[in-house]
Each structure stands twice: as C-alpha cells, then as structure tokens.
N, C-alpha and C positions, 0 to 999 in steps of 0.2 A: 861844731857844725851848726850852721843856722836851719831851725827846722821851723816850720808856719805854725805848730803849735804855742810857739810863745808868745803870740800876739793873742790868741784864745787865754792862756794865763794871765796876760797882764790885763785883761777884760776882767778874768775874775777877778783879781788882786783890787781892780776900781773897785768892784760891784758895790753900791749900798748893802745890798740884799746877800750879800756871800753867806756861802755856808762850808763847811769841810768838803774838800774837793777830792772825787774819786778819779785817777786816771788809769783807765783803763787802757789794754791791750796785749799784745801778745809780748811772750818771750822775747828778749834782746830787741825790741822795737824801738830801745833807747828811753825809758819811761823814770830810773831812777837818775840816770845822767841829764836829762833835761829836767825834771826838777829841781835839782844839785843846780846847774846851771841858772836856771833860771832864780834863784833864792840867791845866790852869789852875786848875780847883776841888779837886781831889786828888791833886795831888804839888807838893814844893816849886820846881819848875825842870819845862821842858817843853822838849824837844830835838827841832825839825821841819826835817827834811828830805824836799826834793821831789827825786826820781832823775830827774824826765825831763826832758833834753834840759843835765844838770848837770856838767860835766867834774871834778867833784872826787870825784863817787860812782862815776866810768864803772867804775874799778879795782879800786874798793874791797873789791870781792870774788872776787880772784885767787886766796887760798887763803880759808881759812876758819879764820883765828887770830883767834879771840873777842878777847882783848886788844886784840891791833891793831886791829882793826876800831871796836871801843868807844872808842881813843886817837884816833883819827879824824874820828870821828862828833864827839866834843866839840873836834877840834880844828879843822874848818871849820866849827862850829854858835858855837864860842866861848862853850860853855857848860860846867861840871863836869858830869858822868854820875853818877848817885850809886847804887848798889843801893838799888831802894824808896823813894826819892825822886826820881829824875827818871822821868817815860817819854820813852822815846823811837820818834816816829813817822817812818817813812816813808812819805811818799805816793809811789806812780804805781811800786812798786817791782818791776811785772812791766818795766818800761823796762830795769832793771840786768840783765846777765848773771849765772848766778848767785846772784844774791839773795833770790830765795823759797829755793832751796837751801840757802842759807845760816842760814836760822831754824833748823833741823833742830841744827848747833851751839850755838846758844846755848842750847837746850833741854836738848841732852847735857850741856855744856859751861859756861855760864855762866846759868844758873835764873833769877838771884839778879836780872838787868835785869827792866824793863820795856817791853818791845819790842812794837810795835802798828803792822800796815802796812795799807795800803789801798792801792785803783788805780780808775782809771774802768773798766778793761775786765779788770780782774784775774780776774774769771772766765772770760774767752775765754784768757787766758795759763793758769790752772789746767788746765783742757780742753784746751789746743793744745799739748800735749808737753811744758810748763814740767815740770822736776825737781821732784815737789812732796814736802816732807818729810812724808809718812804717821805718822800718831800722832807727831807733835812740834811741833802747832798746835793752839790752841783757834781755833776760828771760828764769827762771828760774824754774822747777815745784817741788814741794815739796808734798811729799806723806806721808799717816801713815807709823810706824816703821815698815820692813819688819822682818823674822824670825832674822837675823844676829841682825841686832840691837836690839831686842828683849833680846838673848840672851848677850851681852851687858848688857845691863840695868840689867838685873837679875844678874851680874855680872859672868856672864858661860863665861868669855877670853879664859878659857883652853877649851873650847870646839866648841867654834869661827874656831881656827886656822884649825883643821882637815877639819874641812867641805870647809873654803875660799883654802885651799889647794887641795880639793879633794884626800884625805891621803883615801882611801876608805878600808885600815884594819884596823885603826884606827876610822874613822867611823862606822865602822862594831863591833866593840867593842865596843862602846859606846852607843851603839841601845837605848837600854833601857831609859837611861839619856835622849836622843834625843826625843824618844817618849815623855817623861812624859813633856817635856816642850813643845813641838808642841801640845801637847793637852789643855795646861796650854796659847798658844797662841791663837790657837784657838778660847776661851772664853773669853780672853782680848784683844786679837787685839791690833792695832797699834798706837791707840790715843795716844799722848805721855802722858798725865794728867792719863788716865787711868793706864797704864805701869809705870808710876811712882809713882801712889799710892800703885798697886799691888807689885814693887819691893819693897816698905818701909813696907808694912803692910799684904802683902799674904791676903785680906780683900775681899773674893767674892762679897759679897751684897755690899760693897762699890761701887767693878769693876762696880756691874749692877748697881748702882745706879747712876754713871759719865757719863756711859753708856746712860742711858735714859734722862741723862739733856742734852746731846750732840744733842741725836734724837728731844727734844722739842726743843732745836735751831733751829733745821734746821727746823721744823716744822714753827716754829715764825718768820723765817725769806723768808718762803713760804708767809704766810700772810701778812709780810709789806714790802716785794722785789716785788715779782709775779703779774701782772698785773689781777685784778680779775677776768678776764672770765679764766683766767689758772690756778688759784690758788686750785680747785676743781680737775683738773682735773691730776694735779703735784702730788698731795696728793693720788690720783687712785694709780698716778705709782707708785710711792715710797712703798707705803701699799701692791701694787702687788708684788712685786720684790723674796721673801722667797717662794711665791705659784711658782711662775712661774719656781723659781731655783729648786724647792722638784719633778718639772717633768721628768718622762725619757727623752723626748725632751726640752732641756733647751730654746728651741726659744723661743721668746719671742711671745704672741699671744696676741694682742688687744682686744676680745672677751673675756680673761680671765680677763680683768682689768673691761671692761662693756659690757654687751651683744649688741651683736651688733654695737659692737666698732669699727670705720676704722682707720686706719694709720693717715687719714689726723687730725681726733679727740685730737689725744696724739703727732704729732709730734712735736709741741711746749713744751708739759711739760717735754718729753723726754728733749728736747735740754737745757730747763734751767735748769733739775737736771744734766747733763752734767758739761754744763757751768759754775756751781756752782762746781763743782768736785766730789758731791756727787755720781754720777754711773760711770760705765765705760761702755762703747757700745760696743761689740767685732762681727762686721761683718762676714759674710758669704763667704768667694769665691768659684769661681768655677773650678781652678786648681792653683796648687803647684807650681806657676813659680815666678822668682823677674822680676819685683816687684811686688810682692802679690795686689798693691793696684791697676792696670789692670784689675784685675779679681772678684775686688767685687762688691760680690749683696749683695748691700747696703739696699733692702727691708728685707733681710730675716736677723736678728741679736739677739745675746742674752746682756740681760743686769746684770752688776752683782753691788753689795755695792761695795764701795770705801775701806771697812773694816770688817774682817767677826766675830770680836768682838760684833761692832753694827750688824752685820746678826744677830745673837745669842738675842743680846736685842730685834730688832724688830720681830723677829719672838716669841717673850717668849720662850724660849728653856732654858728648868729650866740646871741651871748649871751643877746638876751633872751628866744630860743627854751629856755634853760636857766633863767633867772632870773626870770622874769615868768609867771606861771599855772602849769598843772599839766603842759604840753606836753611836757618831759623825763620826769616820770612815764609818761607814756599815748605818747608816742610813741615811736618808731623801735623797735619790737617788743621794747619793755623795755632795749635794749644797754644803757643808761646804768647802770640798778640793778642788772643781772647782774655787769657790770663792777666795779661800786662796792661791793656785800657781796665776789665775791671777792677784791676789795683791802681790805677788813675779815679776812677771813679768813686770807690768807695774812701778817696779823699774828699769829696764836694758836700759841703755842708746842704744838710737838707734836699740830699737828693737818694730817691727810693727807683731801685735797682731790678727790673724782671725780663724775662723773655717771653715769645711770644712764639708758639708751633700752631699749625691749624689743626683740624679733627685727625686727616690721616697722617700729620707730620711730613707731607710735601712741599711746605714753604717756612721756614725759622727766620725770624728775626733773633739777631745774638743778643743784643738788650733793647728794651722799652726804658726808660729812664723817665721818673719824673723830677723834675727840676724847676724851682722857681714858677710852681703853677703851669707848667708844661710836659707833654708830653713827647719825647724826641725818641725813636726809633733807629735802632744806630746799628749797622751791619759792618765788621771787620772782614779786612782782605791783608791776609798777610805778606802780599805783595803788591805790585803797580796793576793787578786784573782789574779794572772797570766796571765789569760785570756786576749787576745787580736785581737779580730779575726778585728773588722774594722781596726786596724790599720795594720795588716797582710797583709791583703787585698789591703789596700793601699798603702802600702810600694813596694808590690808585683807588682800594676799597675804604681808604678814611683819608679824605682828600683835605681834610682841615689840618694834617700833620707835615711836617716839613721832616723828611730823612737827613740822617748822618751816614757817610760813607769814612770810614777810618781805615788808612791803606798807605802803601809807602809812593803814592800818588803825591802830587803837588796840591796846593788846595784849588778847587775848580768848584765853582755856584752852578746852580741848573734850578729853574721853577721849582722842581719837587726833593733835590736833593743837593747836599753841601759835600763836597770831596775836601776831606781837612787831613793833613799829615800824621800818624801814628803819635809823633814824636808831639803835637800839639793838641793831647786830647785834654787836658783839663782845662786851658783857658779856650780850646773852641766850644768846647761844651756850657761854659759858662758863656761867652759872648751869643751861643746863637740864640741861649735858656733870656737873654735881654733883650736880643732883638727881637724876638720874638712875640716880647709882652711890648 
C-alpha cells in the first residue's frame, strides 16, 4: 500500500547529512513493512534484522567497533553490506543492550551505511533511561493511514485528486461517494493490516476482529512493558478514553477514570500510553498567539486514540451504528469526528496541535492549530448543523484569525469563517495554512 511516509524516506536516503534513522510509532502502524518495502524498491540488497528474543544480536554491541559490528550484521543476515546500496534495518532494537547507543558511532564513525531501526515500544525505551545518541539520529514518526491514504488503498485515485487539489466543485459533486467512504473509514481506521484486509475482502467482522487482536497487543504489552505499580493504572486510562471522549466537555477528568483520582495518580500512565504512541495529548492554551506553546496550560488537556477504527472496537460500537445512516455523525457527542480530524492532523508536518476553553469553560474551541506560521481555529460538527456561536465569538474577539468549520456540510467561505467537508481535512487545512500567508 502506498503510504506518504516514503517520499520522507527517500529525502533521507538523498540527505548529504544522513544519520541512522529512527522511525518511530505505534504498534502495527506498518513501520517494519514499509521499511522492508521501501529497501526493496531503492537499494540493491536489504539486510533485516529482528533484535528480539535473537541470540546472535544479544552481543553484538559490547563495544562499538563499526567494522565489526557491519562484519556481523552481514555475516548472520548472509547478505554483502554495501555503502549506499544495502540498508540495513533493525527491528524491535530497544530489546538489544546498547544498541540505540550504538547509532551514535556510525554517525561519527561510519556515515557512509544505511542504517534504519524501529521498535513496537521504542518510544517508551527513548523515555525510560535508554542511552539516546542526541544529534546523531534523524527521526522519523509514522502514523495510522490518514483519510487520503485510505482512499488509496480502496483504490478511489480518481477521487484522491479533487480533494489533494482542493477542486471544491468537483468535491461538491462527489459528496455522496465521499461520505459513504468516510463513514466506511470511520469503522476501519487506519491500521494498515486492517485497510488491507477490508480493501481485499469488504469483511466487517474480520475489520473487528484485527481490530481487537491489535487492542489485546497493546493490552499484553501493558503487562510485560509497564512497570507494575503502573500497569493497573495504564489500563484505567486507556479503558477511560470512549467515556471521556462521549462527554460535552472533552477534558479529560481524573475523577472519571477513579473516584477521587489526582493528576499526580495517572500522570505516568498517561505518559507511557503517549510514549508508546497509543494517545495523543492535545493541551489547553490560553490565547491564540505563535507560538501557541507560550500559552499552554498544560494541567487542563483532552486525550484522544491514535485511531478511531480502534475507538469503534474499544468502545463496542456495533458496526452498523458507524456504517449505516448518519448515527456516527450525530451521535456520541461528536467523539468519533473529534477523534478522526485530530488523527488527520497529527499527519501535517510542522503543525502544533491545542484547544482553547475560556475561564468558566462556557465557550471551547475543539483545536487551535498552528500551521505554517498560522494560527487556525477549527470547530467540528459531526453533522450538516451550521452553528457556530464559540467560534464566532472567538473569531470576533481576535479578529486577525480566519476559522475552520469541519462538518458533513459542503464547503461554503464566509469573511470570518471556511465550511470545508470532514472528509477533506488535511489538504483544507494545508490550502487555507497558504493562503493565508
């Protein structure tokens, strides 16, 4: 499946300046198949090694003699190493002692490889005390399929272009088609295993079935990652995440996860389902200015899924509550589409992600985004309502900012505000972050 990270690879792969490339992300995001992938189509030989649970790697990095380690690598892979023609990957390579450490030399040391690791939990090993070579990595983050790639994979090219183009009468014709696969996304999400079974077999109970082996991974990997006094408490959040999202106020509340719950209780479980890539955190500020990151309060935040296919499995949301009528629109107080643009978004290069409630939380903006040196202000409606009085209000009291309205509306301009289709929030988002400089 063609995913937008391989055009970020093959940048590396130019780079003068390359260094050992970190790719980061979550479980089953597709991060060891598109490296595989992408070493297949541009270099001549491809050298994969899995570190975990592997007696030939346990050693491997007792000192840090580049040579050696390179004579090695090709002599249990049984392949030549070639400068700029082979890459060579390691997966799961926070398992090895050592071994992140060890990128740091061939940076110094030997430039001239192509060296690219990954790990299912390599972010909780970055975070948990691993040796990490500081400036002698390029890294990289890899996310579930957003909508575009989606339709990709479903093989919809003809209907790619209009939306990457922002053609919005050609959009506007296409309405119908548009919905019935944003809703069709919706309940498959972005796993790539899932999307590629659902583009070969249209097989629902499959989808949920891939679905929930994904959820017991990450569950099994709570139990033998997570340090036990947090393992209980990882398992709270994660299980909270569908209550909290179904509320009119999305913040996240402590008290709903356990009564009587303080911040300092779940601040660790928070940060290792973070670190893992399984949530996203999206902060609070307290005005509209760049850099947004100035003005956050960092206490007050909402957390959403990494994918809101899996929202759909964890929450039990029988399928044809998502894929038959308009019910995922209009119900469960929007979570579905809140969830689904911010998994749009935290695809956009260089763009920093927050919300915005006033003193008494009488008026929410669902995200502030800044983008391309801008500030854009963007309110979801999980259906065709119009309405938009907080962001009115807001727009009103910082008149230099132009609103997003994202809704299963048609696209419609107005002086202070853009009405763009659900189904076209990453390249509106980028066309309005240009016209607007």
């Amino acid at each position: 499946m063609k995913r937008r990270i391989t055009e970020e690879l093959r940048k590396w792969k130019g780079c003068n300046n390359r260094k050992p490339l970190i790719l980061l992300g979550a479980r089953q995001v597709g991060k060891t198949y598109i490296l595989r992938e992408f070493g297949r189509t541009e270099y001549k030989n491809v050298v994969y090694i899995n570190c975990d649970d592997n007696e030939d790697i346990e050693n491997l990095f007792f000192n840090y003699d580049t040579e050696r380690i390179i004579r090695n690598l090709s002599a249990i892979s049984g392949e030549n190493i070639v400068p700029g023609e082979t890459l060579v990957i390691l997966d799961e390579i926070q398992e090895v002692e050592r071994g992140l450490h060890c990128l740091k030399y061939f940076s110094e040391k030997a430039p001239e490889y192509h060296i690219a690791v990954a790990g299912s939990l390599l972010g909780i090993a970055l975070n948990g005390g691993t040796s990490f070579p500081v400036g002698k990595v390029d890294i990289l983050y890899m996310y579930p399929m957003d909508f575009e790639e989606f339709l990709l994979a479903m093989n919809k090219e003809a209907l790619l272009k209009p939306l990457v183009e922002c053609d919005w009468d050609s959009v506007t014709a296409l309405h119908s088609s548009y919905e019935e696969l944003l809703r069709q996304y919706y309940f498959v999400g972005g796993m790539p295993e899932v999307v590629a079974r659902y583009a070969e077999n249209k097989d629902i109970w499959e989808v949920r079935r891939i679905q929930e082996t994904i959820l017991a991974a990450y569950h099994n990997d709570v139990s033998k990652h997570a340090i036990p006094q947090q393992v209980q408490r990882i398992n709270q959040v994660w299980n909270s995440i569908p209550s909290q999202l179904a509320r009119d106020n999305k913040k996240f509340i402590f008290g709903a996860v356990k009564k009587g719950a303080r911040a300092a209780d779940f601040e660790i479980a928070i940060q290792w389902l973070i670190d893992a890539g399984e949530i996203y955190k999206v902060s609070k500020i307290t005005k509209p200015a760049i850099p947004l990151k100035f003005y956050e309060d960092s206490s007050s935040f909402k957390l959403f899924m990494l994918d809101c296919g899996l929202l759909g499995a964890l929450s039990q949301t029988p399928p044809q509550q998502i894929l038959i009528g308009n019910n995922v629109f209009e119900e469960y107080k929007g979570a579905f589409s809140e969830n689904y643009v911010l998994q749009q978004l935290m695809t956009l290069p260089q763009t920093y992600i927050y919300y915005y409630s006033n003193a008494n939380s009488t008026a929410e903006i669902d995200f502030v985004v800044q983008c391309h040196d801008k500030v854009i202000p963007i309110e979801v409606k999980a259906e065709e309502n119009l309405r938009a009085k907080s962001l009115r209000l807001f727009v009103g009291n910082n008149p230099k900012l132009h609103g997003i309205r994202f809704s299963m509306a048609q696209y419609r301009q107005q002086d202070w505000l853009t009405n763009i289709p659900l189904y076209a929030v990453r390249s509106g988002i980028i066309r309005m972050a240009v016209e607007e400089n």
